[in-house]
C-alpha positions as CSV (number, residue, x, y, z in Angstrom):
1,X,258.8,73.8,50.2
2,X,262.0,72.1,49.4
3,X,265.0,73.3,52.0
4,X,267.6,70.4,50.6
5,X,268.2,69.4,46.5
6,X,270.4,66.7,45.9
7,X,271.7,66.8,41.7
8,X,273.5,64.0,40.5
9,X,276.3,65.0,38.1
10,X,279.0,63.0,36.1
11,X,280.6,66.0,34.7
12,X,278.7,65.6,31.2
13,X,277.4,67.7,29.4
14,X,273.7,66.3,30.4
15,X,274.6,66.2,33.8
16,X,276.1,70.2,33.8
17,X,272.0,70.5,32.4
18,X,270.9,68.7,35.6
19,X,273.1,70.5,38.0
20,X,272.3,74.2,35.9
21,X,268.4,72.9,36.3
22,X,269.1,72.8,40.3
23,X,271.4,75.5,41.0
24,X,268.5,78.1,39.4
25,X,266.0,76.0,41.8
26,X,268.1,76.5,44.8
27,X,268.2,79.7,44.6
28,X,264.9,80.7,43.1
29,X,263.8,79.2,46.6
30,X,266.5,79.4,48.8
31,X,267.5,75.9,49.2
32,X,270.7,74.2,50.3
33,X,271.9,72.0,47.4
34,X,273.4,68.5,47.7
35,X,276.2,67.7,44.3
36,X,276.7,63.7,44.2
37,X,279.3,62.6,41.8
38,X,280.0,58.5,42.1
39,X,283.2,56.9,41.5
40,X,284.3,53.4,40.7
41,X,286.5,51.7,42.9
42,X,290.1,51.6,42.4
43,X,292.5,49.1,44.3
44,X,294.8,50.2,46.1
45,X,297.9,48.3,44.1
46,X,297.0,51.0,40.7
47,X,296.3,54.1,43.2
48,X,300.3,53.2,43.8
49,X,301.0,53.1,40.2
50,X,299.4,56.3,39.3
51,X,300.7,58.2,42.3
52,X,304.2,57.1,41.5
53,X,303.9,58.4,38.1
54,X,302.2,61.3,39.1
55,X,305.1,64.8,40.3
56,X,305.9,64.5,44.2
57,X,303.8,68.0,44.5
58,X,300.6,66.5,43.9
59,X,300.5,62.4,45.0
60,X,299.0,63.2,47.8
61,X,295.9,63.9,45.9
62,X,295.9,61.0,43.5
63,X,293.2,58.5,44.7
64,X,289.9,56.6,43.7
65,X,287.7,60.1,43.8
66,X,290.5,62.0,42.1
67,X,287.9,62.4,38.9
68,X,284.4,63.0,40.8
69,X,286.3,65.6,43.4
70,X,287.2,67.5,40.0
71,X,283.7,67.2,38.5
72,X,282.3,68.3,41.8
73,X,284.3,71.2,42.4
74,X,283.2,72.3,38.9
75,X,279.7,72.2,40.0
76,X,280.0,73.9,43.3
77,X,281.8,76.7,41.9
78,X,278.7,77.2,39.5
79,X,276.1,76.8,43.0
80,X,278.9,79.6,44.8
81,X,278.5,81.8,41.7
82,X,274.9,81.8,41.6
83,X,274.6,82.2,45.5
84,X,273.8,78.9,46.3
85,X,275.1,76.9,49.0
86,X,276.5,73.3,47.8
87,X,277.9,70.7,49.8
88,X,279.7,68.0,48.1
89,X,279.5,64.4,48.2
90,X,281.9,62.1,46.4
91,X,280.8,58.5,46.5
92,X,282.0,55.0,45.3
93,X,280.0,52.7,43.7
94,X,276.5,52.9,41.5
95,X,275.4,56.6,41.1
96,X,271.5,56.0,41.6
97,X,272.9,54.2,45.1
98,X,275.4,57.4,45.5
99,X,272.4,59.9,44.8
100,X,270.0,58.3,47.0
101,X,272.0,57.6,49.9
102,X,273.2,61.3,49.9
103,X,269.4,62.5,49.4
104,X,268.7,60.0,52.5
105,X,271.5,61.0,54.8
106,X,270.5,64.9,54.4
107,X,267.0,64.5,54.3
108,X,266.4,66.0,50.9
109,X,262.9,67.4,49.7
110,X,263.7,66.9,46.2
111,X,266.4,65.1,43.5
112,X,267.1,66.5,41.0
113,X,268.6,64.3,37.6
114,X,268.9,64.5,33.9
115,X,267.0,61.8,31.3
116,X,270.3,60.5,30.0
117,X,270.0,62.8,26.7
118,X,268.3,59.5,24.7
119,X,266.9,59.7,21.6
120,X,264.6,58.4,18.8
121,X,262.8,55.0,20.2
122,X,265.0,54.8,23.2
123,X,263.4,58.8,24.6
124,X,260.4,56.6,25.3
125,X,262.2,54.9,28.1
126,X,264.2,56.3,31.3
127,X,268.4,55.4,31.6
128,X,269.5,53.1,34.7
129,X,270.0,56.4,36.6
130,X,266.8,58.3,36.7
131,X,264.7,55.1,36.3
132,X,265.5,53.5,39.7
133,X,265.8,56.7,41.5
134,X,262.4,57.6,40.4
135,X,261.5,53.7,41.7
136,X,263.5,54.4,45.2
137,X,263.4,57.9,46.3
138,X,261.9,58.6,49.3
139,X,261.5,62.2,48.2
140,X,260.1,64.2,44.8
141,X,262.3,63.4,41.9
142,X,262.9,66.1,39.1
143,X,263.6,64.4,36.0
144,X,265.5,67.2,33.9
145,X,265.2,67.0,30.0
146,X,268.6,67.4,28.9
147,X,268.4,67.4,25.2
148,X,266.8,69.3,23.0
């Protein structure tokens, strides 16, 4: 039925919902699972900045997906707990344009993202996110309630 997910995560708390929702998918039926965390661009003249500040040990690692490889490796390790296999995908730009070119590039069956936790008037209508992948995907979309 669905061999590839692709989940969307920001490292929030109704992302970690999203990314929980998919990990029990994948492995309920054994698929592979795609984690997409988006980035904004940094220039290069700050990526200098912080990596001066940062110890000599680790500037290596300072750079504009410093944040979304952390948020990722969070979410893998929760996919390689539960069994699942997880590749990783740290973009730049827009994360509906992250998810969707990731659930292109492998082919996905399914994507899997949270509502954006809204309430009161505003539960009636879908955040940024999950409205224009549910416009573009070329795939199923799973929109995840992530509030109670």
């Amino acid at each position: 039925m669905y061999n590839c997910i692709v989940v969307g995560t920001d490292g929030s708390e109704t992302a970690h919902v999203a990314v929980q929702s998919a990990v029990k998918l994948a492995k309920a039926i054994d698929a592979e699972l795609a984690i997409v965390s988006a980035y904004a661009p940094v220039s290069e003249a700050r990526q200098k900045v912080e990596a001066q500040d940062a110890p000599e040990d680790v500037q290596w690692s300072i750079g504009p997906s410093e944040e979304a490889d952390a948020v990722l490796d969070s979410a893998a390790a929760e996919a390689q707990v539960a069994g699942v296999k997880a590749t990783t995908y740290a973009r730049d730009g827009d994360a509906a344009t992250a998810i969707l070119a990731v659930a292109e590039e492998r082919s996905a069956d399914l994507i899997v993202v949270g509502n954006r936790g809204m309430t009161g008037i505003k539960r009636f209508l879908l955040g940024s996110v999950p409205n224009k992948i549910s416009h573009h995907a070329n795939c199923s979309v799973l929109i995840v309630r992530t509030v109670e």
